[in-house]
ZATOR-309521 format. One record per residue (C-alpha): residue number from 1; residue in three letters; x, y, z. Coordinates in pm, whole numbers. Each point is the difference from the previous one (the first is absolute). Layout:
% ZATOR-309521
+-----+------+--------+--------+--------+
!  nr ! rest !   east !  north !     up !
+-----+------+--------+--------+--------+
! NUM !  ALA !      X !      Y !      Z !
...
+-----+------+--------+--------+--------+
//
This chain:
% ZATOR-309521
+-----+------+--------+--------+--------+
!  nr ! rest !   east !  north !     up !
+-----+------+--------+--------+--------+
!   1 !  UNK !  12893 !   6916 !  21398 !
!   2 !  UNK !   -185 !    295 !    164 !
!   3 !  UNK !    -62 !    325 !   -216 !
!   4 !  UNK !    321 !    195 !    190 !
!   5 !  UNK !    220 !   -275 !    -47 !
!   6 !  UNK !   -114 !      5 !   -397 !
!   7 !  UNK !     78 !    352 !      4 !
!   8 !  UNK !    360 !    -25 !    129 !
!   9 !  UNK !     55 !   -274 !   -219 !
!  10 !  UNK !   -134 !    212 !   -325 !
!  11 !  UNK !    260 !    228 !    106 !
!  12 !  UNK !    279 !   -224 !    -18 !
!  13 !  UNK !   -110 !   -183 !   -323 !
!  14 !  UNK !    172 !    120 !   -332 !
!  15 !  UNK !   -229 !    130 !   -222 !
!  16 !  UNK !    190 !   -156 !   -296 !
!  17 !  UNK !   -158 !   -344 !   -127 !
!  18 !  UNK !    216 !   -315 !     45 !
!  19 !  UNK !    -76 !   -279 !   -274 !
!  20 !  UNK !     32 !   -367 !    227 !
!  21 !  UNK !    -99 !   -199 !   -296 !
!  22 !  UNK !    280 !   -252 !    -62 !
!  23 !  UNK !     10 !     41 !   -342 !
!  24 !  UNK !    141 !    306 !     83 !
!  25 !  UNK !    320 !    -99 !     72 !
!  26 !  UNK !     38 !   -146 !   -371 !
!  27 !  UNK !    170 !    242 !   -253 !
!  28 !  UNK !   -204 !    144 !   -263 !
!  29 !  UNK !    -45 !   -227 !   -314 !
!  30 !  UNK !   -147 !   -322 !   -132 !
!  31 !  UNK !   -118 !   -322 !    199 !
!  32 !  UNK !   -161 !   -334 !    -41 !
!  33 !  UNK !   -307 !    -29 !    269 !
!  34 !  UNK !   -244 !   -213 !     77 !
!  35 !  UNK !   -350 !     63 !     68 !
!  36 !  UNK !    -71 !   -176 !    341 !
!  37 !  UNK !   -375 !    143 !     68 !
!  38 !  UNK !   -248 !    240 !    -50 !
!  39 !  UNK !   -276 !    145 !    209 !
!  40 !  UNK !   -285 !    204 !    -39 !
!  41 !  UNK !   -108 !    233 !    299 !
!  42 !  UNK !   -337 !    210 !     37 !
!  43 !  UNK !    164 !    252 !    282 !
!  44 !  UNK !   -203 !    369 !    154 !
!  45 !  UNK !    159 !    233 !   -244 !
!  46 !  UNK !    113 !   -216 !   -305 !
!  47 !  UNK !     20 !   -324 !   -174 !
!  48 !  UNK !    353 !   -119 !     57 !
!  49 !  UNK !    115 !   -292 !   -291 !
!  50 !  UNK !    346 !   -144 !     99 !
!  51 !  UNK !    238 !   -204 !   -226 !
!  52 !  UNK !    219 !   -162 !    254 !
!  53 !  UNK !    404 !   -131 !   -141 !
!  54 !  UNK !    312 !   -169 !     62 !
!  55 !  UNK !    328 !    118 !   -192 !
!  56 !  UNK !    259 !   -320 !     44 !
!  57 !  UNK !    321 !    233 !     88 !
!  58 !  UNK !    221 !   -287 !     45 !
!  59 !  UNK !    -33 !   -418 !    103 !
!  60 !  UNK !    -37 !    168 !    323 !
!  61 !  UNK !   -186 !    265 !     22 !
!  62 !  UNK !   -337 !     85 !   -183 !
!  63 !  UNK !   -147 !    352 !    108 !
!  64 !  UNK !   -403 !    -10 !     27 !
!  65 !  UNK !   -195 !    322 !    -76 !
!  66 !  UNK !   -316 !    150 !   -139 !
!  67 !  UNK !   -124 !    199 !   -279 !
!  68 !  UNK !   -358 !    204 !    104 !
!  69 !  UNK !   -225 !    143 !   -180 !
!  70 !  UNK !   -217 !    249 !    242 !
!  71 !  UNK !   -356 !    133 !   -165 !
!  72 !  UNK !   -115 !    315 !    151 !
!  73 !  UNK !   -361 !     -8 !    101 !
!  74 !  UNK !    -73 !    370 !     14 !
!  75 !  UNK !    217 !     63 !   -269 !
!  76 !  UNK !    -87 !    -87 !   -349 !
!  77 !  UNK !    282 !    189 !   -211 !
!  78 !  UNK !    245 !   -184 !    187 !
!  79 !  UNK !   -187 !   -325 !     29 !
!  80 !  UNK !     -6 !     -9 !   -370 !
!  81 !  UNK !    369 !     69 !      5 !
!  82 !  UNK !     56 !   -319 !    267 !
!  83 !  UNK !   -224 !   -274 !   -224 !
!  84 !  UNK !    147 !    139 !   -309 !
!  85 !  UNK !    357 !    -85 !    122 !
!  86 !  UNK !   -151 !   -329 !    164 !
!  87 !  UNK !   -179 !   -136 !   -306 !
!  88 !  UNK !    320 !     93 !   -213 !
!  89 !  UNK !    189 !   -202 !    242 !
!  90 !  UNK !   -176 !   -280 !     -3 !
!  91 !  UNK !    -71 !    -22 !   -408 !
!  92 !  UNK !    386 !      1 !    -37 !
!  93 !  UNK !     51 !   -330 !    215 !
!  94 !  UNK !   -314 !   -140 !   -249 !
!  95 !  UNK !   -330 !     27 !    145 !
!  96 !  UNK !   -308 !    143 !   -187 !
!  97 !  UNK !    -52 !    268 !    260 !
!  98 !  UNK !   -182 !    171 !   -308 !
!  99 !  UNK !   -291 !   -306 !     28 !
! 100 !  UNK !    -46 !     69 !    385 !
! 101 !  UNK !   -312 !    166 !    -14 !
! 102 !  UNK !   -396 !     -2 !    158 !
! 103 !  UNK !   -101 !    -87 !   -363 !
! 104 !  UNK !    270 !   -298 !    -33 !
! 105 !  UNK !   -155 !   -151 !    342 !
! 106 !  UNK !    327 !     99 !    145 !
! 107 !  UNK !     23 !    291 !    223 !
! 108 !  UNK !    374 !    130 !     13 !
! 109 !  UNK !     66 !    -90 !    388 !
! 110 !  UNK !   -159 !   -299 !     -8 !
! 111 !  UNK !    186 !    -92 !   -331 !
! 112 !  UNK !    321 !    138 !    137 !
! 113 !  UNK !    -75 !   -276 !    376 !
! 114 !  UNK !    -68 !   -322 !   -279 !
! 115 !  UNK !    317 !     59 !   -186 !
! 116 !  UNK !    223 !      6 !    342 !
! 117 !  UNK !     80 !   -393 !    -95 !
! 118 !  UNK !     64 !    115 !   -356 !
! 119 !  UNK !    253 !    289 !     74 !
! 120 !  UNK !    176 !   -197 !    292 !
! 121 !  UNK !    322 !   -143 !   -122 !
! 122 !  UNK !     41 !    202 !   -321 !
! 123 !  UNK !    384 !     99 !    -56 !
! 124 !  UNK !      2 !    390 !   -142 !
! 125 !  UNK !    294 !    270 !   -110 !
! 126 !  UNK !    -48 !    304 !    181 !
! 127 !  UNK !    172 !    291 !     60 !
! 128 !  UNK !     61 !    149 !    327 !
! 129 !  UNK !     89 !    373 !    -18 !
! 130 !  UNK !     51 !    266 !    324 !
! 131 !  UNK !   -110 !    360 !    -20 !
! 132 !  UNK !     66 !    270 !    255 !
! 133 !  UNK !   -237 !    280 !      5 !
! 134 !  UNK !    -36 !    271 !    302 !
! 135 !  UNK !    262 !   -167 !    239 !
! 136 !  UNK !   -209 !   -336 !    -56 !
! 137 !  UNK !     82 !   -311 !   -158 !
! 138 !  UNK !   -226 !   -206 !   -195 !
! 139 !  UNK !     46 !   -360 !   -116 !
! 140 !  UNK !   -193 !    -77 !   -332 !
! 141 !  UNK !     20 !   -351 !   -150 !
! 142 !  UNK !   -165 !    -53 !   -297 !
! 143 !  UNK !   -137 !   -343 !   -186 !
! 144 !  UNK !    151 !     15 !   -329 !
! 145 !  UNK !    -60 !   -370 !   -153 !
! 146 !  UNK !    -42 !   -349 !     50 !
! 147 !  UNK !    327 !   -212 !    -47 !
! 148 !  UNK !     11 !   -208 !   -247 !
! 149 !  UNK !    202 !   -299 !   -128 !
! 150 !  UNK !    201 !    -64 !   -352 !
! 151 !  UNK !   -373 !   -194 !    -93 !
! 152 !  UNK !   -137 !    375 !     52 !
! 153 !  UNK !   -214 !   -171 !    258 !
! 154 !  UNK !    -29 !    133 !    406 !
! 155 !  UNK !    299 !   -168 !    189 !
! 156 !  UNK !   -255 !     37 !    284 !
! 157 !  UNK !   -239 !   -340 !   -174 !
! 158 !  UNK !   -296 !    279 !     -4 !
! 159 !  UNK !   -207 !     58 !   -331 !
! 160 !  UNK !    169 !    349 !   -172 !
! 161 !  UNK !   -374 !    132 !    -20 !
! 162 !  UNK !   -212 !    -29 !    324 !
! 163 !  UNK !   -372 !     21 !    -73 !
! 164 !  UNK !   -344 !   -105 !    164 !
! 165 !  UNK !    116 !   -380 !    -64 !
! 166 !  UNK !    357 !    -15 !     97 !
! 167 !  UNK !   -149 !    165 !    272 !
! 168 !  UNK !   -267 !   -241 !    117 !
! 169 !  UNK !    218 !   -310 !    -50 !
! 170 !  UNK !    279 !    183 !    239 !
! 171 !  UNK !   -262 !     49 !    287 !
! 172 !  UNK !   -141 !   -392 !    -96 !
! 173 !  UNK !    389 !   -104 !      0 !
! 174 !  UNK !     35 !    228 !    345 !
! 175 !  UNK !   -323 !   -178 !    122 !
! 176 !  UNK !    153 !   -353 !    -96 !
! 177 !  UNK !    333 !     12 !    187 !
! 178 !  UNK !   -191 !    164 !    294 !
! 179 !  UNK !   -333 !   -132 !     76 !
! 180 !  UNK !    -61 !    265 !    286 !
! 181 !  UNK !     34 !    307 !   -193 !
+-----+------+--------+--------+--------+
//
């Protein structure tokens, strides 16, 4: 696209943001998800952490969708803000996020790579709410807790509380049933 044809395209496009996330089409309230995979990404301008979900909607449909967490580089106020709401995230579906540290020996992105095998598969309550602000709509869904059986044990199989060994034995277990990892 050549820089007059962007122009007479700007012109045309709404100014009013359009969510396409399917998760959007669910009504506000609760849900049972799945986490399906997580990914770590060292971009230009930020760090970009993404929890990536399926919500089973029916035997026939499942809707697939993402929860990110973008950290500002040239912005510390609102960096903070991002890895606050990241590390509360993830210490509500049971990892030690408080232990990921230089100090520890584990450095919070490279912690937050090695428990990918740990996090995939857990079953979590969240809560999916809409807000409209400024003509725009915004689709927040947020992690409330891991689901858990009549035992008072994860339904999902997973240890309740995620630390530097359930860790390691996930990736060894990840390593196992995939030798070319």
């Amino acid at each position: 696209m050549d820089l007059d044809t962007l122009n007479g395209q700007a012109e045309k496009a709404p100014s009013k943001r359009k969510f396409h996330d399917p998760i959007s089409k669910l009504p506000d309230g609760k849900y049972c998800l799945t986490l399906t995979h997580s990914e770590f990404v060292d971009m230009a301008k930020f760090y970009k952490f993404t929890l990536q979900y399926a919500v089973e909607v029916s035997d026939q449909e499942t809707i697939n969708s993402k929860k990110e967490f973008l950290i500002m580089k040239d912005d510390d106020e609102k960096a903070m803000k991002n890895l606050q709401d990241l590390k509360a995230t993830l210490k509500t579906i049971g990892l030690d996020v408080d232990n990921w540290t230089k100090a520890n020996g584990r450095a919070f992105s490279e912690e937050f790579t090695r428990a990918r095998p740990a996090m995939v598969g857990m079953q979590l309550m969240a809560t999916k709410k809409t807000n409209e602000s400024n003509g725009n709509t915004y689709v927040n869904v947020y992690f409330d807790k891991r689901i858990l059986g009549d035992d008072s044990k994860p339904v999902d199989g997973k240890p309740l509380e995620i630390g530097a060994a359930e860790i390691t034995a996930a990736v060894e277990a990840d390593k196992a049933a995939d030798p070319f990892k």
